[in-house]
DSSP file (Angstrom, degrees, kcal/mol; ACC not computed):
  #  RESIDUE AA STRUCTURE BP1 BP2  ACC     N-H-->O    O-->H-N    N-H-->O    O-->H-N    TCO  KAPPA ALPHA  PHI   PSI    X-CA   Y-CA   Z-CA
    1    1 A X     >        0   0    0      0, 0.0     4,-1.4     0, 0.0     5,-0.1   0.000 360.0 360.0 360.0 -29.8  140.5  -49.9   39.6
    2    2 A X  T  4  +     0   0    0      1,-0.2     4,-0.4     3,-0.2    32,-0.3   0.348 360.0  46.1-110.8  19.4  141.8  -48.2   36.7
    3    3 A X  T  > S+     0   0    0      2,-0.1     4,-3.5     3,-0.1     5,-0.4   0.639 110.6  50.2-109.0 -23.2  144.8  -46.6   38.8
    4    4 A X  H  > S+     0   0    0      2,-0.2     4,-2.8     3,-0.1     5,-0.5   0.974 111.8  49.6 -47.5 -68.5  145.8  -49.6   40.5
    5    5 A X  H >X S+     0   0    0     -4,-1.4     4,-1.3     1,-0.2     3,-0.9   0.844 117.7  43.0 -44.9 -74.0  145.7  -51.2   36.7
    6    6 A X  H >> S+     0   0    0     -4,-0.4     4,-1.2     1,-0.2     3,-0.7   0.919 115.0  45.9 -48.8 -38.9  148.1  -48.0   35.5
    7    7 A X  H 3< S+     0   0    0     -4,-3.5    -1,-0.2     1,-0.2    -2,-0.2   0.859 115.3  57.3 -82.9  -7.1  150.5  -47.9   38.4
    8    8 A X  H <X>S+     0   0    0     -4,-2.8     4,-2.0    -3,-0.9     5,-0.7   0.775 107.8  37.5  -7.6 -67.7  150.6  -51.3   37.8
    9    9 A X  I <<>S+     0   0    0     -4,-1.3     5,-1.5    -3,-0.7    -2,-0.2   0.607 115.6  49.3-102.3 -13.8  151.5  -51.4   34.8
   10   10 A X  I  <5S+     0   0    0     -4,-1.2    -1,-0.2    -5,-0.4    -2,-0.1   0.451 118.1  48.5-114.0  13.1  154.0  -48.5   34.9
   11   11 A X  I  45S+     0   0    0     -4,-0.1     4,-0.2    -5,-0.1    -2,-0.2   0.834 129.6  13.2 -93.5 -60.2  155.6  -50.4   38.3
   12   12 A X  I  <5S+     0   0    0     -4,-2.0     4,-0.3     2,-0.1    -3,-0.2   0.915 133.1  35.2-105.2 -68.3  155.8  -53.6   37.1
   13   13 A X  I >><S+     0   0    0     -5,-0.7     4,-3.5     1,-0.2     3,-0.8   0.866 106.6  67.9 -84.8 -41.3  155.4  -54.0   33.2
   14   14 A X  T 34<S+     0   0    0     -5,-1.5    -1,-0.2     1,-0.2    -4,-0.1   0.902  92.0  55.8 -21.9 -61.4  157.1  -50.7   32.2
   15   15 A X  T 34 S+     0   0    0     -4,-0.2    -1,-0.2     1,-0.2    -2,-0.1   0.910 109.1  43.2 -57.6 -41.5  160.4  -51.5   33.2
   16   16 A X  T <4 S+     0   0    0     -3,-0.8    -2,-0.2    -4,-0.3    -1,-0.2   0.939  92.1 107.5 -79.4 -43.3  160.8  -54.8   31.0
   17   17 A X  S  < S-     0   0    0     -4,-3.5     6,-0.0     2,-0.1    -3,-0.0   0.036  75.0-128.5 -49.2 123.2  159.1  -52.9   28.1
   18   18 A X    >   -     0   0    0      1,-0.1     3,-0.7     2,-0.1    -2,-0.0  -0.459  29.2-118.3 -69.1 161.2  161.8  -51.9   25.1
   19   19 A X  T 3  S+     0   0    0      1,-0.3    -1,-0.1    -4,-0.0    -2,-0.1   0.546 113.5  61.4-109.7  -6.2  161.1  -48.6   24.8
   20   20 A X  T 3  S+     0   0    0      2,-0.1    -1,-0.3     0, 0.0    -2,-0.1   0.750  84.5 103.4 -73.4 -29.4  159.9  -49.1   20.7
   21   21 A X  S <  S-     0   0    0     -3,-0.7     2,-0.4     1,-0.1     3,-0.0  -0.271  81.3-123.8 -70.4 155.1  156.7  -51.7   22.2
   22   22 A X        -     0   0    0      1,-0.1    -1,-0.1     0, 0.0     2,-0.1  -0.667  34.6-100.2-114.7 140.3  153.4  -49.8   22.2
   23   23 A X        -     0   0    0     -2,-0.4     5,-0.1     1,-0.1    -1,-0.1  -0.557  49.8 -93.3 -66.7 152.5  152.0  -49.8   26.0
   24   24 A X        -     0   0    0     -2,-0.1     4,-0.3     1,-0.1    -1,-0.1  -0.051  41.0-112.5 -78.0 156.6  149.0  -52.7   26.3
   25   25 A X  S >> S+     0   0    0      2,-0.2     4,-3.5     1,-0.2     3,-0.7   0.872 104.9  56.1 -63.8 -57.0  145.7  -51.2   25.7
   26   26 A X  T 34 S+     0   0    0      1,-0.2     4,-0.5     2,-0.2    -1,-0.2   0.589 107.4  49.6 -76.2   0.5  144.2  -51.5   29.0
   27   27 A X  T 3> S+     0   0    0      2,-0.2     4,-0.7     3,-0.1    -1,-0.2   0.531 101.9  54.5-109.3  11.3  146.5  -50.0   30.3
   28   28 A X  T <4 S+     0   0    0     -3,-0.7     4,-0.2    -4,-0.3    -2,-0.2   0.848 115.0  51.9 -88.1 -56.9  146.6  -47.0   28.1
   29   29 A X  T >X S+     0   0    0     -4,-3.5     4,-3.3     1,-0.2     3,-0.8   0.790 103.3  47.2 -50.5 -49.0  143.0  -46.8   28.9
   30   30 A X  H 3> S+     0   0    0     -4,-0.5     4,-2.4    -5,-0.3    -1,-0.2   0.902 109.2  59.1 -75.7 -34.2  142.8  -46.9   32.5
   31   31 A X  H 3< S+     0   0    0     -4,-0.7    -2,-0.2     2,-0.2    -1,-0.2   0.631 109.5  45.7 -56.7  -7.7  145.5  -44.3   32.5
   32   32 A X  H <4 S+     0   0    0     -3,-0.8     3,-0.4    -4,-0.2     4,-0.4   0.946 119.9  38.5 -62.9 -76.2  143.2  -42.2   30.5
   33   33 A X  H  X S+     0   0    0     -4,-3.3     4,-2.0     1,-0.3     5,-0.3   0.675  88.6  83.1 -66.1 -30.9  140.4  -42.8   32.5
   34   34 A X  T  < S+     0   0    0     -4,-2.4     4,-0.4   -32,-0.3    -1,-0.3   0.641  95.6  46.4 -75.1   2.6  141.6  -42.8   36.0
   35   35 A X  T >> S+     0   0    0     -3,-0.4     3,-3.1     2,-0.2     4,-2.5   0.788 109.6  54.2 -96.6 -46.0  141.6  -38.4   36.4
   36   36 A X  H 3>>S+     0   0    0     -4,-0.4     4,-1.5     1,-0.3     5,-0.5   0.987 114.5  42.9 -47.3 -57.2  138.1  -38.1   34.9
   37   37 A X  H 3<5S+     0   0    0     -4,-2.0     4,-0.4     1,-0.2    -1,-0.3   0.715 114.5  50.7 -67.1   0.3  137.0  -40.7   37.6
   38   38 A X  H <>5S+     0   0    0     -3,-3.1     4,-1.7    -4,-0.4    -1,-0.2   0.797 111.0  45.2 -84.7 -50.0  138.8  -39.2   40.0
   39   39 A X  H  <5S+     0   0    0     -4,-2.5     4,-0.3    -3,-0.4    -2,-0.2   0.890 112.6  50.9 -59.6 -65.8  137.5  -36.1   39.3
   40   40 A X  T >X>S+     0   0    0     -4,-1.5     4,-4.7     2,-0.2     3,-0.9   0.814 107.9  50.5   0.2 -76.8  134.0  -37.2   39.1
   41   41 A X  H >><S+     0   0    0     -5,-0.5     4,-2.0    -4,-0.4     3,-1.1   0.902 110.1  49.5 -89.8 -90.5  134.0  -39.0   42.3
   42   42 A X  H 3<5S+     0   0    0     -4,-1.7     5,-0.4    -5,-0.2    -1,-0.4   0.583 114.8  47.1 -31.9 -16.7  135.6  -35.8   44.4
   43   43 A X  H X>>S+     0   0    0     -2,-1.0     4,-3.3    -3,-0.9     5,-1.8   0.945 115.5  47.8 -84.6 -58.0  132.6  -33.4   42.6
   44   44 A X  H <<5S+     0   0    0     -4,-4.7     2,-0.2    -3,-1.1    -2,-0.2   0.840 125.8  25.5 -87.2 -15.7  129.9  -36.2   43.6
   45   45 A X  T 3<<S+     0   0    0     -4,-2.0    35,-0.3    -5,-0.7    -1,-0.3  -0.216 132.5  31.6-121.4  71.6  131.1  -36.7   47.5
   46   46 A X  T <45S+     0   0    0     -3,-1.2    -3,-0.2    -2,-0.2    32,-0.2  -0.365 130.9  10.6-126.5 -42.3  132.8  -33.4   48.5
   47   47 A X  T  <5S+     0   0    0     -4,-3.3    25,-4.1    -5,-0.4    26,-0.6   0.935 114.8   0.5-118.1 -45.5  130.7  -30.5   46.3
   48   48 A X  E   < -A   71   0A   0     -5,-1.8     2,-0.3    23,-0.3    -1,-0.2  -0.911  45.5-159.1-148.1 164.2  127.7  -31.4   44.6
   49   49 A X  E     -A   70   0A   0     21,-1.9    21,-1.2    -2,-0.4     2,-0.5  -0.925  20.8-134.5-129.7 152.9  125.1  -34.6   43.8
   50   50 A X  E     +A   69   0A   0     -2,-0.3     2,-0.2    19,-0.2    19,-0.2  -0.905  24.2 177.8-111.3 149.6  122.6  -34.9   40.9
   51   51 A X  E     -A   68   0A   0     17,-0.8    17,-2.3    -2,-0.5     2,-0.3  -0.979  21.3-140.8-141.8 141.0  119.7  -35.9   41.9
   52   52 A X  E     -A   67   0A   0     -2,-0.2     2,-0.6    15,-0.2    15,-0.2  -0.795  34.4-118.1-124.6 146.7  115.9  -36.4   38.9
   53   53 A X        -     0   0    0     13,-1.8    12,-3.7    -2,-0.3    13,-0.3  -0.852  28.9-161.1 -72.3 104.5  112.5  -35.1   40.7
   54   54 A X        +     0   0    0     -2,-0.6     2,-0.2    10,-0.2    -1,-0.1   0.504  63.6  21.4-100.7  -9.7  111.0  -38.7   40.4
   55   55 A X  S    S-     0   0    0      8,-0.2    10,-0.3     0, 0.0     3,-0.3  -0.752  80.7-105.4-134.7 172.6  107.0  -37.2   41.1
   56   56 A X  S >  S+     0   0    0      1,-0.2     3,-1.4    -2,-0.2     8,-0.2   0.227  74.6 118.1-102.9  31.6  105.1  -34.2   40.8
   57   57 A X  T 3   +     0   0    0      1,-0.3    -1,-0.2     6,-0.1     6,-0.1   0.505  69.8  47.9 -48.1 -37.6  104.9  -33.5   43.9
   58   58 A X  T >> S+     0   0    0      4,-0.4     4,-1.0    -3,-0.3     3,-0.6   0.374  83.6 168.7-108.1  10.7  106.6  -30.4   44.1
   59   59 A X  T <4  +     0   0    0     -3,-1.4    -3,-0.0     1,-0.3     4,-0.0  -0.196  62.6  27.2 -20.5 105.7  104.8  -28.6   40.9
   60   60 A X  T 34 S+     0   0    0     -2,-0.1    -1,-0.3     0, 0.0     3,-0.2  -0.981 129.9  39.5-116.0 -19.4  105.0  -25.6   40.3
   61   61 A X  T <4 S+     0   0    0     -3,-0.6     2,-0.3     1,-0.2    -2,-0.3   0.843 127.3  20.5 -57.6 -48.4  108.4  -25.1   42.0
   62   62 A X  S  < S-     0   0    0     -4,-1.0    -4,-0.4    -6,-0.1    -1,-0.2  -0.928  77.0-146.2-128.9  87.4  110.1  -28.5   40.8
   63   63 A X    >   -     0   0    0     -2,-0.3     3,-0.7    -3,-0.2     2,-0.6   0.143  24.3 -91.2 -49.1 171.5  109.0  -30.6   37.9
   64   64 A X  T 3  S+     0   0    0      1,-0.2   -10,-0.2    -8,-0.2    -1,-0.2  -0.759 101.9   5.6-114.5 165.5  109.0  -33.7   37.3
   65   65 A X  T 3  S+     0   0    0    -12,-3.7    -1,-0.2    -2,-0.6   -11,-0.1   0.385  93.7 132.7  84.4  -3.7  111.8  -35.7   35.6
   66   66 A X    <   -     0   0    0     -3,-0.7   -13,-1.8   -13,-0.3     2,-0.4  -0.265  54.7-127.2 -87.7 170.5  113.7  -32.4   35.8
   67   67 A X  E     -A   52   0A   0    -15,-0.2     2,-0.3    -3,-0.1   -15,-0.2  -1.000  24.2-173.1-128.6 133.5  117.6  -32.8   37.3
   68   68 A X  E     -A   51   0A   0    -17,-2.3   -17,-0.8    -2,-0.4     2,-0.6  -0.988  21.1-137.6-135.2 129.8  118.9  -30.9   40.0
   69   69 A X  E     -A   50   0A   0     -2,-0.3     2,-0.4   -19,-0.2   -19,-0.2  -0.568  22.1-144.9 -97.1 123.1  122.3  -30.7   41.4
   70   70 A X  E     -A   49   0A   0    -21,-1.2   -21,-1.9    -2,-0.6     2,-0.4  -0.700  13.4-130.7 -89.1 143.3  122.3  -30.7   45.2
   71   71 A X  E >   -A   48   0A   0     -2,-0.4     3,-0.8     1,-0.2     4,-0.4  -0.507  25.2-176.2 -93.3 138.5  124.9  -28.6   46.8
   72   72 A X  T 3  S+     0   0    0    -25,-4.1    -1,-0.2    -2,-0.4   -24,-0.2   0.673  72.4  59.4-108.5   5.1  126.4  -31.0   49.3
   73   73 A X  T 3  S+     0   0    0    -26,-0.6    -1,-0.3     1,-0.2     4,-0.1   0.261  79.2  88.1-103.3  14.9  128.9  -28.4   50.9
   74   74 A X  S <  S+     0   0    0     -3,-0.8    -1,-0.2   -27,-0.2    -2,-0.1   0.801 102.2  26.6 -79.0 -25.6  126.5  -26.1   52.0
   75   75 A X  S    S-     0   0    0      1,-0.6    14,-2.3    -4,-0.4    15,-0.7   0.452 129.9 -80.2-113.9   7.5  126.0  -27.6   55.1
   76   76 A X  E     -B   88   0B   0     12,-0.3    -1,-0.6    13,-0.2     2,-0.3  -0.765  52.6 -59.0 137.6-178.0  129.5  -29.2   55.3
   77   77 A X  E     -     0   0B   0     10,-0.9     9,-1.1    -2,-0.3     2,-0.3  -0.818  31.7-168.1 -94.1 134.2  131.5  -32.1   54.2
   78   78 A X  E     -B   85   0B   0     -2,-0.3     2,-0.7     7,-0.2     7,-0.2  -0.859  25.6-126.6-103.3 140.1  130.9  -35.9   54.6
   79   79 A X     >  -     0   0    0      5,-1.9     4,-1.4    -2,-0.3     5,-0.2  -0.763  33.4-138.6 -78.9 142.6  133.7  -38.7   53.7
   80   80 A X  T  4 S+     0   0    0     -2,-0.7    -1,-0.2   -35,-0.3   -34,-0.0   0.959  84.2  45.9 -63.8 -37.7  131.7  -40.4   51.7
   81   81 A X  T  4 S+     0   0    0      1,-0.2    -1,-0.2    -3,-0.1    -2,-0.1   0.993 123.7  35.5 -69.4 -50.6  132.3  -44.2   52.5
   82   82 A X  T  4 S-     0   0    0      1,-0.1    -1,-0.2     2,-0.0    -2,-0.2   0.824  99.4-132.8 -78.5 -14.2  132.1  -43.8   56.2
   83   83 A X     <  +     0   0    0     -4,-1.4     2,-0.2     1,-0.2    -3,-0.1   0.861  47.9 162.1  60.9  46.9  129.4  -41.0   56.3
   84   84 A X        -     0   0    0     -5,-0.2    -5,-1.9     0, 0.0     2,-0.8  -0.550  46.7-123.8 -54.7 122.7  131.6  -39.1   58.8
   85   85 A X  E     +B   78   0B   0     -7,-0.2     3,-0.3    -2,-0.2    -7,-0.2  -0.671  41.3 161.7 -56.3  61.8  131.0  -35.3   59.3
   86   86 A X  E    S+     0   0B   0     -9,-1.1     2,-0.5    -2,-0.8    -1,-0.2   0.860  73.9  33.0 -55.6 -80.1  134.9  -33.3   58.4
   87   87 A X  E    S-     0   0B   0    -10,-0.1   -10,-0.9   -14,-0.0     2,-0.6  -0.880  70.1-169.6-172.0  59.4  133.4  -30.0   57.9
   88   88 A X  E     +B   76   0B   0     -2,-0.5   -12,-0.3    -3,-0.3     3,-0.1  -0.454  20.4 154.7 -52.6  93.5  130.4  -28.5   59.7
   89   89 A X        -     0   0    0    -14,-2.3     2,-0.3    -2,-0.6   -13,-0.2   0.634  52.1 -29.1-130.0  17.3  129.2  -25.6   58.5
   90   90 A X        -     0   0    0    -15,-0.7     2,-0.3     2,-0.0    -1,-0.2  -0.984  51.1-114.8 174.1 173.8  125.9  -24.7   59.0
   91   91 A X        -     0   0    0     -2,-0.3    -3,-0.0    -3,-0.1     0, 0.0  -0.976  51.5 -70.3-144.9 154.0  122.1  -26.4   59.6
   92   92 A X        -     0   0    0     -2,-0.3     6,-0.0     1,-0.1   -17,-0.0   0.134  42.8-137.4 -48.6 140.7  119.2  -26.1   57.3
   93   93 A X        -     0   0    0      1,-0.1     3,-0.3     4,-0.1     2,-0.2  -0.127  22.6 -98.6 -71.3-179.8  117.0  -23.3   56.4
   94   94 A X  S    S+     0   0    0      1,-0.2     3,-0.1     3,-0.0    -1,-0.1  -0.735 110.1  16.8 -86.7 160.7  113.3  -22.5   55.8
   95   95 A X  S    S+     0   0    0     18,-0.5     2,-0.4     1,-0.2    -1,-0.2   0.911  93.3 123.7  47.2  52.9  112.5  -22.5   52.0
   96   96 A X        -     0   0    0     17,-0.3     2,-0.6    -3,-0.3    -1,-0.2  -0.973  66.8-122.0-126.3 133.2  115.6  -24.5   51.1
   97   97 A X        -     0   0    0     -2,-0.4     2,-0.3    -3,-0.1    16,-0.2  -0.752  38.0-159.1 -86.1 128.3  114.8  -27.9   49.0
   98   98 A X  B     -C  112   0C   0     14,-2.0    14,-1.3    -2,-0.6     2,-0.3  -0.710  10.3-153.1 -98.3 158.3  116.4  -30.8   51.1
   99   99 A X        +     0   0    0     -2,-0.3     2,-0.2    12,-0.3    12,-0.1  -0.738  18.4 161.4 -63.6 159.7  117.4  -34.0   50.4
  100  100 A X        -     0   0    0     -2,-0.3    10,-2.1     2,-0.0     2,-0.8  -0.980  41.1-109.0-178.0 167.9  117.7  -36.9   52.2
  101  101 A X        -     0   0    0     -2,-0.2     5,-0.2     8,-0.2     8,-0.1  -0.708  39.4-123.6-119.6 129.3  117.9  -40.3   52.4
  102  102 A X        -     0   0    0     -2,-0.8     4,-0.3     3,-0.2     6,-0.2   0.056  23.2-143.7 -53.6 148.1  114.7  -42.0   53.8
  103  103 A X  S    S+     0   0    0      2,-0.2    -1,-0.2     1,-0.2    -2,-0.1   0.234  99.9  53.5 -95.2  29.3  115.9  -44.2   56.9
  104  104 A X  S    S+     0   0    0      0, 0.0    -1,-0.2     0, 0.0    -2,-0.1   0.342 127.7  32.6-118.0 -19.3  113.6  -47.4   56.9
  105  105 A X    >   -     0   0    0      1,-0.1     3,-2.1     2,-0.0     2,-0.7  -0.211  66.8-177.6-113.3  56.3  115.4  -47.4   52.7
  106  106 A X  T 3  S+     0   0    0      1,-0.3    -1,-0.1    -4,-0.3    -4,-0.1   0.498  82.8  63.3  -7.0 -33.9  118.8  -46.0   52.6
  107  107 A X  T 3  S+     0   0    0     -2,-0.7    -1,-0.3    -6,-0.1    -4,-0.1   0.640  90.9  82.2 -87.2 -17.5  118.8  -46.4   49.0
  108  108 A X    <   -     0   0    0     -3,-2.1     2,-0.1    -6,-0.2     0, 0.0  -0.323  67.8-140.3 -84.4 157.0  115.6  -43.8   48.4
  109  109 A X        -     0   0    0     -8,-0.1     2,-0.4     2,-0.0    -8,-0.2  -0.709  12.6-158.0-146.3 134.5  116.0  -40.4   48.2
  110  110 A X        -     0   0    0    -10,-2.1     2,-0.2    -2,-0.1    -2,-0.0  -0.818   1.8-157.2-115.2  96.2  113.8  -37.9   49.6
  111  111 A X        -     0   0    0     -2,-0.4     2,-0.3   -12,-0.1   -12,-0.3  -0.552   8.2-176.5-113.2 133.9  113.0  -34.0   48.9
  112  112 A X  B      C   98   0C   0    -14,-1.3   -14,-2.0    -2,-0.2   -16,-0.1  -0.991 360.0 360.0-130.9 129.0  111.6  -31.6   50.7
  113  113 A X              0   0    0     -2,-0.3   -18,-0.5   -16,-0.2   -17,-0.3   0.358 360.0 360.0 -68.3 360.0  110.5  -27.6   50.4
């Protein structure tokens, strides 16, 4: 949202603006913002995910509450919206922590030693 709202604004409203008028706010802002989200959003769907140890299940190894970033290229790449394979690059090990996302609640996610 906040580069459609800057190229927007530097397609459309730009041009009529005299060049002494102070650019509109929100769009000063979404031009800000829009690389940090960018940035963001390639880290969390190409290279890495945070994910908080919600039990203590995995004590001593893992607390709980702790945060841990899973690495999400180690076994390839996904696009993220369509959940497409680009980039194969391996399959899991022993004594690796997994994630995963349980399959009767997409929305869970689920760790394993």
């Amino acid at each position: 949202m906040t580069g459609v709202i800057g190229l927007a604004d530097r397609l459309l409203s730009a041009p009529r603006r005299s060049s002494e008028a102070e650019e509109p706010l929100l769009s000063d802002y979404s031009r800000s913002f829009f690389p940090v989200i960018l940035i963001i959003f390639l880290l969390r769907s190409l290279l890495v995910d945070p994910f908080r140890i919600p039990f203590c299940s995995m004590v001593p190894t893992l607390l709980a509450g702790v945060f841990i970033l899973g690495n999400r290229y180690v076994y390839g790449s996904r696009l993220p919206l369509i959940n497409k394979n680009i980039i194969g690059m391996g399959n899991p090990q022993c004594s690796g922590v997994m994630v995963f996302r349980y399959p009767l609640d997409p929305s869970l996610d689920y760790m394993q030693i």
